[in-house]
LOROPA-222774 format. One record per atom (N, C-alpha, C): x, y, z negated; residue in one letter. Coordinates in steps of 0.1 Angstrom, whole numbers, plus 2048, in hexadecimal, padded with zeros to 3 digits. Last residue first. Example, Ala and Ser with C-alpha at 12.3 -4.5 7.8 and 13.67 -1.06 7.14 Angstrom:
! LOROPA-222774
8807EA7B9s8897F57B9s8818007B1s8847C77B2a87B7D37B2a8847DF7B2a
***
This chain:
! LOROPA-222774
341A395F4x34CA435F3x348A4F5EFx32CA275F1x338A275E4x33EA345E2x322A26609x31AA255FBx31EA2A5F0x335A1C61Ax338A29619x329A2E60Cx3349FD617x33EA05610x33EA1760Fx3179EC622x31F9FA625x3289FF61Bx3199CB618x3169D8614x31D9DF61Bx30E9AE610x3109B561Ex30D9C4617x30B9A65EBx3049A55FAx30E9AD605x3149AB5D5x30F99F5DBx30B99A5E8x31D9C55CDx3119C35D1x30C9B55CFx33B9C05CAx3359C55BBx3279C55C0x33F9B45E2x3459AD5D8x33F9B45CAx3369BF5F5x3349B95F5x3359B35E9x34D9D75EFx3419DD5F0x3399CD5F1x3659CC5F6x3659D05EBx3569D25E9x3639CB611x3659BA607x3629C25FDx3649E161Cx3589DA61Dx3599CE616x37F9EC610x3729EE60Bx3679E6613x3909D5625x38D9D4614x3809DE60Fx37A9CC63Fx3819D263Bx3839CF62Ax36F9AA64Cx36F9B8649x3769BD640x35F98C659x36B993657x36A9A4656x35097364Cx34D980652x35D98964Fx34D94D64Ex35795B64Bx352969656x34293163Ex34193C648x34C948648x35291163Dx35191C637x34C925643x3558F7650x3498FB64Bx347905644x3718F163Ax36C8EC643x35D8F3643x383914637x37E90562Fx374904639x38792A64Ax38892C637x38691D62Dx385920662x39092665Ax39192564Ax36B911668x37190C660x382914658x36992A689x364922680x36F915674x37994567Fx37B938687x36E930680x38195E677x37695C674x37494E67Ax3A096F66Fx39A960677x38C96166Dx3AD981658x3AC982669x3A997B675x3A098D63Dx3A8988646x3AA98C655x39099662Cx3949A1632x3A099E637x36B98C62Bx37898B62Ax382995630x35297B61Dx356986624x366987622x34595A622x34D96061Ex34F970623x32B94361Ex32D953622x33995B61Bx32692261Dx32C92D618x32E93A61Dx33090862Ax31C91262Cx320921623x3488FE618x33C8FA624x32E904620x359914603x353909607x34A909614x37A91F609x36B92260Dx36191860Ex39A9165F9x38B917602x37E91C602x3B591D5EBx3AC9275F1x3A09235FCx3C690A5EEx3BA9045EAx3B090D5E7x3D4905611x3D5908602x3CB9055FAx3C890C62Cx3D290362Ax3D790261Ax3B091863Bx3B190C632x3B790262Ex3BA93F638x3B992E63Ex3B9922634x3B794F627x3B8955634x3B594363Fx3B994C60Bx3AC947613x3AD94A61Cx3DC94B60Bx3CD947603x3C6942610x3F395260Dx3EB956619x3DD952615x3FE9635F2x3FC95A5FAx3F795C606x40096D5CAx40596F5DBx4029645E4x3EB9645B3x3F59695B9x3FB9645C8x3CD9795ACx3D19705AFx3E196E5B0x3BA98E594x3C29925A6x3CB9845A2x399990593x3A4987591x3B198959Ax3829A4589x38299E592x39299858Ax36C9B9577x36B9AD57Ax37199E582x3779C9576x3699CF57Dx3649BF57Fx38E9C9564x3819D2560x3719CE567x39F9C257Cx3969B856Ex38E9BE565x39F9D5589x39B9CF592x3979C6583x3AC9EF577x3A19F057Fx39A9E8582x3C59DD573x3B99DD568x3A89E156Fx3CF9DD58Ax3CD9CD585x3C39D357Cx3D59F458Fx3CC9F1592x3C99E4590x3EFA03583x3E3A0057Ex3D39F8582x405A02590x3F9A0E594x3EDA0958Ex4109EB58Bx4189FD585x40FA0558Bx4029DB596x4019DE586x4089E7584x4019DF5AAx3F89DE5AAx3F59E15A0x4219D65B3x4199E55B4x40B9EB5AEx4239BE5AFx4289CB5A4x4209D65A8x4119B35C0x4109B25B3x4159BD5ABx4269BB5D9x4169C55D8x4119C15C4x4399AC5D0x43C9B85D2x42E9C25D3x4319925D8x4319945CAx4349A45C9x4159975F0x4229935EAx4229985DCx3FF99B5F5x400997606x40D9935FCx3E49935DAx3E999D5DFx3F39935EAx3C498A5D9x3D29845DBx3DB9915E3x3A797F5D0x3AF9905D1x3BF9895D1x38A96F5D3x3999725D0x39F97E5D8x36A96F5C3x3729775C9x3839725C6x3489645C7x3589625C3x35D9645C9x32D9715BBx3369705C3x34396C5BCx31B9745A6x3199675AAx3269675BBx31C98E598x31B980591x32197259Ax3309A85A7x32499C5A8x3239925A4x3449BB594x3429AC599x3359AC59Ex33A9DF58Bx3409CA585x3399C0591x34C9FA587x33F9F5590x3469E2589x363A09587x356A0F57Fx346A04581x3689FD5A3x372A08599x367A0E593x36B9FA5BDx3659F05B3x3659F45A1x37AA0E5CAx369A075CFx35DA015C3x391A0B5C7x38CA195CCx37AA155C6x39E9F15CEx3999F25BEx38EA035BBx3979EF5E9x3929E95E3x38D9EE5D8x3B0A075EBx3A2A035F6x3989FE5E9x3C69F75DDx3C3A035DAx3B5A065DFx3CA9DF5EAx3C39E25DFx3BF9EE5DCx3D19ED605x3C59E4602x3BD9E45F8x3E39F55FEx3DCA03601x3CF9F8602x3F79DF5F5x3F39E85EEx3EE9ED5F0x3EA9C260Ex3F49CC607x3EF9D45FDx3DE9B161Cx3E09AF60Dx3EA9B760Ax3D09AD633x3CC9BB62Ax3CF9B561Ex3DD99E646x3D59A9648x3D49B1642x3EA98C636x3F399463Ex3EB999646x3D698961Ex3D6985627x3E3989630x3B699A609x3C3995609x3C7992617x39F9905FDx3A599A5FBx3B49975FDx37D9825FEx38A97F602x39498A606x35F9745EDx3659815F4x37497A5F5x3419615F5x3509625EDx3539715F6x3279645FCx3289595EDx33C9605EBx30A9805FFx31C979600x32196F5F6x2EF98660Dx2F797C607x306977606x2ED9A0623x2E9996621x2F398E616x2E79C3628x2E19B861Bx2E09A461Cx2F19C1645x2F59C963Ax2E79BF62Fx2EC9AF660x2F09AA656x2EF9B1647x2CB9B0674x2D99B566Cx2DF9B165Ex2C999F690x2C899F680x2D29A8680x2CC9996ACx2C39A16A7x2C39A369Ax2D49776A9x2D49826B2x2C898B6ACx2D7968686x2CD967697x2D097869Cx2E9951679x2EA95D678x2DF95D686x2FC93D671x2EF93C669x2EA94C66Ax31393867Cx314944671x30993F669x30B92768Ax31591D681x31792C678x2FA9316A0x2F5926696x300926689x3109456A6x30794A69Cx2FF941697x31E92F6B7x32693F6A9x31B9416A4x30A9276CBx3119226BFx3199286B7x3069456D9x2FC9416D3x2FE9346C4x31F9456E4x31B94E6DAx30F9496D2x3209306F4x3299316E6x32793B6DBx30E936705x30C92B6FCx3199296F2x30B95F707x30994D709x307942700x2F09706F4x2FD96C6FBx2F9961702x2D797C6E6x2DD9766E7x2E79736EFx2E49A36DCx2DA99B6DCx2DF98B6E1x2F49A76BBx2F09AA6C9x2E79A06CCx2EC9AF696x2F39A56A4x2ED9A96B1x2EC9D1690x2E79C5690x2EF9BE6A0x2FC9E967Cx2FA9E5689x2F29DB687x30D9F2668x2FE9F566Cx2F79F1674x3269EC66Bx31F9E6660x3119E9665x32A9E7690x32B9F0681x3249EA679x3379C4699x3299CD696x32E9D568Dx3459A36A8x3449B169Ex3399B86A2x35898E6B5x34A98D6B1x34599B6A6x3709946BAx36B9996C0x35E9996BAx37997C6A5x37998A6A0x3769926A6x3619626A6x36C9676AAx36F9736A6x34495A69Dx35494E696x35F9516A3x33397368Fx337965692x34395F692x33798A687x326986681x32D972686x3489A0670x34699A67Dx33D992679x3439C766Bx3499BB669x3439B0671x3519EA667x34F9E166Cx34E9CE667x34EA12663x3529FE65Bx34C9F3664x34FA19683x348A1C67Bx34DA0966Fx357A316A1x359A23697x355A22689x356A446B0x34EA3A6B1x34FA2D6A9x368A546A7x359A576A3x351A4C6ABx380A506B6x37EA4B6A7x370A4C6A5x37FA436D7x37FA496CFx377A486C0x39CA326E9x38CA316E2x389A3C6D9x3A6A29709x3A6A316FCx39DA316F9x3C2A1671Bx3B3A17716x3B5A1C70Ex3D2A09737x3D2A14726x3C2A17729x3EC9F2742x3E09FB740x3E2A01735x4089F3746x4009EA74Fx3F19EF74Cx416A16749x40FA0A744x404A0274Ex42DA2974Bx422A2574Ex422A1A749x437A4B73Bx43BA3E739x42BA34740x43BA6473Bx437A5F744x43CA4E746x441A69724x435A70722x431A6C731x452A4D711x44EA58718x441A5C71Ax44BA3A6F7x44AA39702x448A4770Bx469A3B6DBx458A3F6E0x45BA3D6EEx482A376D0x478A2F6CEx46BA356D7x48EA546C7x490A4D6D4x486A406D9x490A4A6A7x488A586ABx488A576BBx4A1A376A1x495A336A1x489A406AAx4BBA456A5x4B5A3A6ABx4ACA386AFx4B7A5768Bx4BAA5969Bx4BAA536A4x4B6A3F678x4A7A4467Ax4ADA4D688x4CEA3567Ax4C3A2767Fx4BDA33684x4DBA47673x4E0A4667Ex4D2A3F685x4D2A4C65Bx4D1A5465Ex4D3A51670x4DEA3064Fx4CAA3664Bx4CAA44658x4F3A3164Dx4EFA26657x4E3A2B659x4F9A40639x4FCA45646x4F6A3E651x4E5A35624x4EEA3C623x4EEA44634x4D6A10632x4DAA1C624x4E2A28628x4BCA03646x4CAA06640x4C9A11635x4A89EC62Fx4AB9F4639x4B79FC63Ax4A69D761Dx4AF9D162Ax4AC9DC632x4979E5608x4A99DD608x4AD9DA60Fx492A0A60Dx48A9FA610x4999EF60Ex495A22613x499A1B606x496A11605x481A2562Cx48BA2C624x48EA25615x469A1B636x475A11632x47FA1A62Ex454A31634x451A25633x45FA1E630x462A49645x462A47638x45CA3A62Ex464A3A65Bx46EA3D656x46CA3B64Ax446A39662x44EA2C663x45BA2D65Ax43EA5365Bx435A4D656x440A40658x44DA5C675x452A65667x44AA58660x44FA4168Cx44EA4E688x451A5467Ax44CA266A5x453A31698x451A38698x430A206B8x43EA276B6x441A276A9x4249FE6AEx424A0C6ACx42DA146ACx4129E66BCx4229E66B7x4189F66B9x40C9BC6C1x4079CB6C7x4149D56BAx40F99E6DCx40E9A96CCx40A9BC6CEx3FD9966EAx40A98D6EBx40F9966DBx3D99926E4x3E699E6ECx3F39916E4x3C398F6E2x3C79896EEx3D498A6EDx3B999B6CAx3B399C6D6x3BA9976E2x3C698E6B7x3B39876B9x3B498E6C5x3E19996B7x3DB9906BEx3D298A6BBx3DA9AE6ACx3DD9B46B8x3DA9A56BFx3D79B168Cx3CD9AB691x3CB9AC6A4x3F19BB687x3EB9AF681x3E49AA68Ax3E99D568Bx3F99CE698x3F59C1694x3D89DE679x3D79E3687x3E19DB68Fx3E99D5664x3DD9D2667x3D99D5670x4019EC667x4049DD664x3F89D4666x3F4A06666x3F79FD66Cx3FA9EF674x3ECA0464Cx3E2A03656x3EA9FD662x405A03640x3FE9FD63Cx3EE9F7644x40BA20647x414A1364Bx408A08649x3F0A2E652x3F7A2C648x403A22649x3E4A4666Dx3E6A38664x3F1A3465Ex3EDA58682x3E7A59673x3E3A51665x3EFA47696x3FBA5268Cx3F7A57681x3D9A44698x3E6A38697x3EEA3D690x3CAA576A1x3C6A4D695x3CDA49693x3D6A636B5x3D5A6B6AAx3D1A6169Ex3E9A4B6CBx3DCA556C6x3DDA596BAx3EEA256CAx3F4A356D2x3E5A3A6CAx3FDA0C6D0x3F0A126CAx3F8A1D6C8x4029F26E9x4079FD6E0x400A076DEx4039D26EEx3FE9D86EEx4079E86E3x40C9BA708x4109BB6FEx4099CF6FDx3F79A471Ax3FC9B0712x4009B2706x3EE988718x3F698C723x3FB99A724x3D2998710x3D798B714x3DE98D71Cx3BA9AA706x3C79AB70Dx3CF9A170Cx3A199B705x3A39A8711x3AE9AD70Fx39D9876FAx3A1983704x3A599070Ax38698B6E7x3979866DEx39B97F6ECx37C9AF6F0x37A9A36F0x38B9996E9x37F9CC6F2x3839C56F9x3809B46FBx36B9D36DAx36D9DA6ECx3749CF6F0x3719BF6C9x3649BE6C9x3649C66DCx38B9CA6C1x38B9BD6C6x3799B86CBx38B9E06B8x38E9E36C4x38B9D46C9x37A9E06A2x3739E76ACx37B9E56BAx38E9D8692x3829C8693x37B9D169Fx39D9E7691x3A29DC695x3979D669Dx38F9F9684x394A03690x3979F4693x38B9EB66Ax37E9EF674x3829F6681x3AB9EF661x3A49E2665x3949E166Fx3ABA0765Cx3B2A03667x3AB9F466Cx38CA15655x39BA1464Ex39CA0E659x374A2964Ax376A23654x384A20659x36BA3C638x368A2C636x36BA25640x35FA58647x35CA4F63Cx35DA4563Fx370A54669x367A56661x368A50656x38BA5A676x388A53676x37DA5A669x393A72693x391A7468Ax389A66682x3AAA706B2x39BA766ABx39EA7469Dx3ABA516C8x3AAA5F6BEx3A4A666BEx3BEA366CFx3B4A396C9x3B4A4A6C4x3CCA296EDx3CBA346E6x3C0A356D9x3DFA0F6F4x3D0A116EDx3D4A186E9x3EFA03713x3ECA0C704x3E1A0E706x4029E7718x3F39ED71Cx3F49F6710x4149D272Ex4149DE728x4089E2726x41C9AD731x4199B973Dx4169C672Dx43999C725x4299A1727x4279AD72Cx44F987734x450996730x43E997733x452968729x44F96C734x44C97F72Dx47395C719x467962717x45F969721x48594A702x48494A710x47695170Dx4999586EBx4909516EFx48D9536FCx4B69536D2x4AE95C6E2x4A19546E1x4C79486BFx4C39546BBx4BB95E6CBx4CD92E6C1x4D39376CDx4D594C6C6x4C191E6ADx4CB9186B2x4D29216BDx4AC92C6A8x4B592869Ax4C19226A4x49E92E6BEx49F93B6BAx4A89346AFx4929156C5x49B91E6D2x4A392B6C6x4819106AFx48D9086AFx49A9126B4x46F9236B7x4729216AAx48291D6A9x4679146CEx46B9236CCx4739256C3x4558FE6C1x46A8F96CFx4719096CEx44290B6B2x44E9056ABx4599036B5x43D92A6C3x43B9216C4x4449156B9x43894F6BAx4409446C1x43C9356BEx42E9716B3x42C9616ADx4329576BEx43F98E6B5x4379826BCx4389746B4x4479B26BBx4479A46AFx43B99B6B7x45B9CC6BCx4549C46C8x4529AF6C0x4569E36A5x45A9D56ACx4559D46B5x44B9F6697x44E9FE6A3x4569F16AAx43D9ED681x44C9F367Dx4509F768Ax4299E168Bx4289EC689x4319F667Ex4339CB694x4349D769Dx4319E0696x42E9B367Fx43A9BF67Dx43B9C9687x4159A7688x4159B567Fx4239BD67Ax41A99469Fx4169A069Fx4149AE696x41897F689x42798468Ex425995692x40496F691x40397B687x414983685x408955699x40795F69Ex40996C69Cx42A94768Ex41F94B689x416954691x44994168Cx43F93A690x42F93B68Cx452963694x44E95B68Ax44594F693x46997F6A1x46297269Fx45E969694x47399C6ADx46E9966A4x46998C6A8x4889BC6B7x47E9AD6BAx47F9A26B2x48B9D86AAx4909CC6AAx4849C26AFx4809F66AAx4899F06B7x48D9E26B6x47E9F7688x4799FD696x4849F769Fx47B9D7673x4839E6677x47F9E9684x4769BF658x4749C5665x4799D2667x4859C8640x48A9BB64Bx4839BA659x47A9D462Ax4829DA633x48B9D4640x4679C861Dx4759C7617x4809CE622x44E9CC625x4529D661Dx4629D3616x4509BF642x4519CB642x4599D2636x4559A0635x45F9A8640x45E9B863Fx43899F626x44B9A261Dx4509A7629x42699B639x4269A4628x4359A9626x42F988644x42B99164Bx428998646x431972630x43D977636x43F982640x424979610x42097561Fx42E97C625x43C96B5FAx42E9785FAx42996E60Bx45C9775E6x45396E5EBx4439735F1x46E9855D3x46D9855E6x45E97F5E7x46A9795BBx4639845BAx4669895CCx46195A5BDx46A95E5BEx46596C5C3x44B9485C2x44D9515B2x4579555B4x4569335DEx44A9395D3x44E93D5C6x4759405ECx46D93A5E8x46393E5E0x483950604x47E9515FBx47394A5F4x4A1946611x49694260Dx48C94E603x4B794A628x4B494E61Fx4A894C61Ex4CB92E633x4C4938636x4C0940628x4D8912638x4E191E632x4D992C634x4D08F963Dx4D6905649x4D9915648x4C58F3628x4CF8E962Dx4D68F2638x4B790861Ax4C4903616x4CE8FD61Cx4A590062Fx4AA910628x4B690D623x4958E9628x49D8E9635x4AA8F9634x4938EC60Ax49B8E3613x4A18E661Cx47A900611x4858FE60Ax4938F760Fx46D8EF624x46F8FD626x47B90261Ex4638D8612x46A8DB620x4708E0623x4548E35FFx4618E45FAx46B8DB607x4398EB60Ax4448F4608x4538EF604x4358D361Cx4388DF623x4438E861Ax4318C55FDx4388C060Cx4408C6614x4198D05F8x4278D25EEx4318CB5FBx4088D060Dx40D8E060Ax41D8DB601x3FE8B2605x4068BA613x40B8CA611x3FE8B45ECx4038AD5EDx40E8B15FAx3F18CA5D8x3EF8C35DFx3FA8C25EBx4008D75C0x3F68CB5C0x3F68C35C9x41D8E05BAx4158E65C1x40B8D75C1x42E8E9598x4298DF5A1x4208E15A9x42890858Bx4268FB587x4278F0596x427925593x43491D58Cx43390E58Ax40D92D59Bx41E9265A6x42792359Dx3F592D594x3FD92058Fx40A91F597x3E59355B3x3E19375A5x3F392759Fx3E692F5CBx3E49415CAx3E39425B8x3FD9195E1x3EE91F5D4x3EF92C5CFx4089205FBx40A9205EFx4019235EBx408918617x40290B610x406912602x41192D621x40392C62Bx40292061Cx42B939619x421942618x41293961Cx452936614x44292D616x437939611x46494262Cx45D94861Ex45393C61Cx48794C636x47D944634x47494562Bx49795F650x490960645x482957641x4B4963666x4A795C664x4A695A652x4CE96F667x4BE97766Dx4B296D66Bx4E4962661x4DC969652x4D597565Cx4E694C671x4D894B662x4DB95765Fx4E394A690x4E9955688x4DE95267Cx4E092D698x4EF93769Ex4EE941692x4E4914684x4DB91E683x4E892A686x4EF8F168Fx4EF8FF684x4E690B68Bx4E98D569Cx4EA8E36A0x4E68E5693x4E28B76A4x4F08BD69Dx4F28CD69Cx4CC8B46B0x4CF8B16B7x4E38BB6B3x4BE8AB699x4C08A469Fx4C88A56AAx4BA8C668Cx4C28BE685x4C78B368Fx4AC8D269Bx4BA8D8699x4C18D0696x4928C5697x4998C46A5x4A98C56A7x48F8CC67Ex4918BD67Ex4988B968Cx4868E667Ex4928E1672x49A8D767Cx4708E2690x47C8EA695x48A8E568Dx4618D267Dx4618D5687x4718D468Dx45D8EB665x4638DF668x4678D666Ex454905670x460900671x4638F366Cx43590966Bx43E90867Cx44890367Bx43190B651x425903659x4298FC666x44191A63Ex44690A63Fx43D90064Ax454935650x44B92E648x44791F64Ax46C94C65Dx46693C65Bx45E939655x474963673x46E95C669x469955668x48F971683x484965682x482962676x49C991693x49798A68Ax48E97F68Ax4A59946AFx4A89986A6x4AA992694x4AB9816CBx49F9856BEx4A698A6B1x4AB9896ECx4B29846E3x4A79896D4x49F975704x49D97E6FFx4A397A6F1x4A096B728x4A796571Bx4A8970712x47F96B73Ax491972734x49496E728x476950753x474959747x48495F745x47794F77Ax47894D769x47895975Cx48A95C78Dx47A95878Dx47594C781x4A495877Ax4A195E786x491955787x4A996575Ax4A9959760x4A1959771x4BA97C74Ex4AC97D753x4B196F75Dx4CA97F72Dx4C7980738x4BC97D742x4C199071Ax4CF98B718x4CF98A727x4B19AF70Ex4AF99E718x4BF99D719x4AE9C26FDx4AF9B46F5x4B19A9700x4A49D4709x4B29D9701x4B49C86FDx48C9D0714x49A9D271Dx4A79CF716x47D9D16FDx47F9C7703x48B9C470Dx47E9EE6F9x4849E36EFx4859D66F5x4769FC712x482A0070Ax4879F1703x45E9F1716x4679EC71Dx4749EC712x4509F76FAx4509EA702x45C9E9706x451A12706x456A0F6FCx45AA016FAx452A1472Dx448A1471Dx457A0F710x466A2873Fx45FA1D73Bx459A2172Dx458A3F759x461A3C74Ex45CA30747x
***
């Protein structure tokens, strides 16, 4: 029987180009201002409108400053990008959501909670991280800018069909051990190569037991490990997640979609190009020592021993020697946020932690919620006060420090912990370091100063 995969991919091929890719039709595209200009500029040249605009949704998110969005954006190339993005929006009749506009946010933030991603629909962004609407039960993928283009002017894309693999995880997850450490554990087993050329589906008692929210961070981070994306049946936890959402259906439509949506699963003899399973009691908070997201250790752990010669340069450029353990070391910045972990259950995580407890003098922390929609949340649950009580600043919406495209940097030599999803060398700012980990392990860093076990707290 086929996988789930198949199901949605089948349902969408327009047609199958003979020993060639399949012309797949896309539901939904999302824009941001880093890929599509580009694409804008192709359309324009070659006289073409936007086959279906009101499925394409534009957001600027990668160049907006996290502080001062009503004022003029400073620097120079971001103000460029964003009011590009604009522009081009207007010129081709799309819907925008511009900066301070209470839509506005990470566009892999907003799709889900505005109800614009949906179970069974195929998705695109010129972005890798695309990957995080599967866990609305999508089949979602980052595409290329000519992609970009292929998709405003047809509404298809040309696309080679990725081989199938399930990840079971189950069991039971321990004190302190949230979806992001189940992430950073699976990419450490397999390596940011061991599923390449898969598209991946997380299966088991952990998955289903996770939060939309986890989720969304579990399918986030599908491609550090190779995979084409990664995605989560629907279920009671998906439904009730976009019930009353604005762009999910309403009324009778609600009732028909979710009979729909309940058909969504991969049979009980559904095969696969592979399947691997891991179990929860082996996973423990986690975070990374070098400059890939495979590069990981339970917090307890110490670096492995030496490697090759890339490994060996990841840990010159960490400032870090095979054999060390990290827990008490030195943190200059924290980083809270991201279309990894800038949602509400984030903060909530975080403020859990820091809650009666103050700052570390000498750390600097940004706290950026993933949209303007987690902001409200933040303050109708009070936790803006929790978090400036304990010392800290919640910023406004962005992709911030996740990359060094805004003014969210990491200086050079710097130790950042973070709760992004690139540890690259220079991601965070040229010469910035970056340890990647969960919101309680940022939070636990951030009132210590140093590499800290979060389960200290709980």
């Amino acid at each position: 029987m086929n996988t789930l995969f198949d199901k949605i991919w089948d349902q969408h091929v327009v047609q199958q180009v003979s020993d060639g890719p399949t012309q797949l039709y896309i539901d939904r595209l999302y824009c941001h201002e880093v890929t599509s200009p580009q694409a804008f500029d192709g359309m324009r040249a070659r006289g073409l409108k936007c086959f279906r605009p009101s499925q394409i949704y534009c957001m600027p998110d990668h160049n907006t400053p996290t502080h001062d969005q009503d004022k003029p954006i400073e620097d120079p190339v971001s103000k460029k990008q964003v009011d590009t993005l604009a522009k081009n929006a207007a010129d081709f009749g799309l819907t925008h959501y511009g900066m301070m506009s209470k839509d506005n946010g990470i566009i892999h933030v907003v799709g889900p909670e505005k109800g614009l991603s949906l179970p069974g629909m195929t998705i695109v962004c010129g972005d890798s991280h695309t990957s995080t609407h599967g866990a609305m039960g999508a089949v979602a993928f980052g595409i290329g800018t000519s992609e970009v283009e292929m998709v405003m002017a047809s509404q298809c894309i040309l696309q080679q069909k990725p081989k199938s693999m399930r990840i079971s995880i189950n069991g039971t997850l321990k004190k302190g051990v949230t979806a992001k450490d189940v992430a950073l554990y699976l990419m450490a087993q397999l390596t940011t190569s061991g599923a390449t050329g898969y598209f991946v589906e997380y299966a088991g008692s952990v998955v289903r037991n996770l939060s939309m929210e986890g989720r969304l961070t579990l399918c986030n981070l599908s491609i550090e490990m190779g995979a084409r994306g990664g995605f989560v049946a629907p279920d009671e936890t998906t439904f009730a997640y976009l019930k009353g959402r604005e762009h999910a259906p309403q009324g009778e439509a609600w009732d028909q979609a979710v009979a729909y949506w309940k058909m969504l699963q991969s049979g009980p003899d559904a095969v696969f190009d592979k399947e691997l399973s891991f179990d929860a009691a082996d996973i423990e908070p986690r975070i990374t020592y070098g400059t890939n997201p495979g590069m990981g250790i339970g917090i307890t752990e110490s670096i492995p021993a030496a490697g090759d010669a890339n490994f060996e340069k990841a840990l010159h450029y960490m400032g870090f020697k095979a054999g060390q353990q990290l827990l008490g070391t030195k943190v200059d910045y924290v980083f809270l946020g991201a279309c990894t972990n800038g949602r509400i259950e984030d903060f909530r995580a975080f403020a859990s932690i820091v809650k009666g407890r103050q700052k570390a003098a000498d750390v600097i922390a940004w706290l950026v919620p993933g949209s303007w929609a987690v902001d409200k949340q933040i303050r109708e649950e009070g936790l803006d006060k929790v978090l400036e009580t304990a010392g800290f600043a919640i910023r406004q919406p962005g992709c911030s420090a996740c990359l060094a495209m805004n003014d969210d940097k990491v200086p050079a030599g710097k130790l950042s912990v973070s709760t992004s999803n690139r540890n690259f060398e220079g991601r965070q700012g040229p010469g910035a370091r970056t340890i990647l980990a969960s919101p309680l392990v940022a939070a636990a860093c951030a009132v210590t100063g140093v590499i800290t076990d979060p389960r200290e707290f709980l």
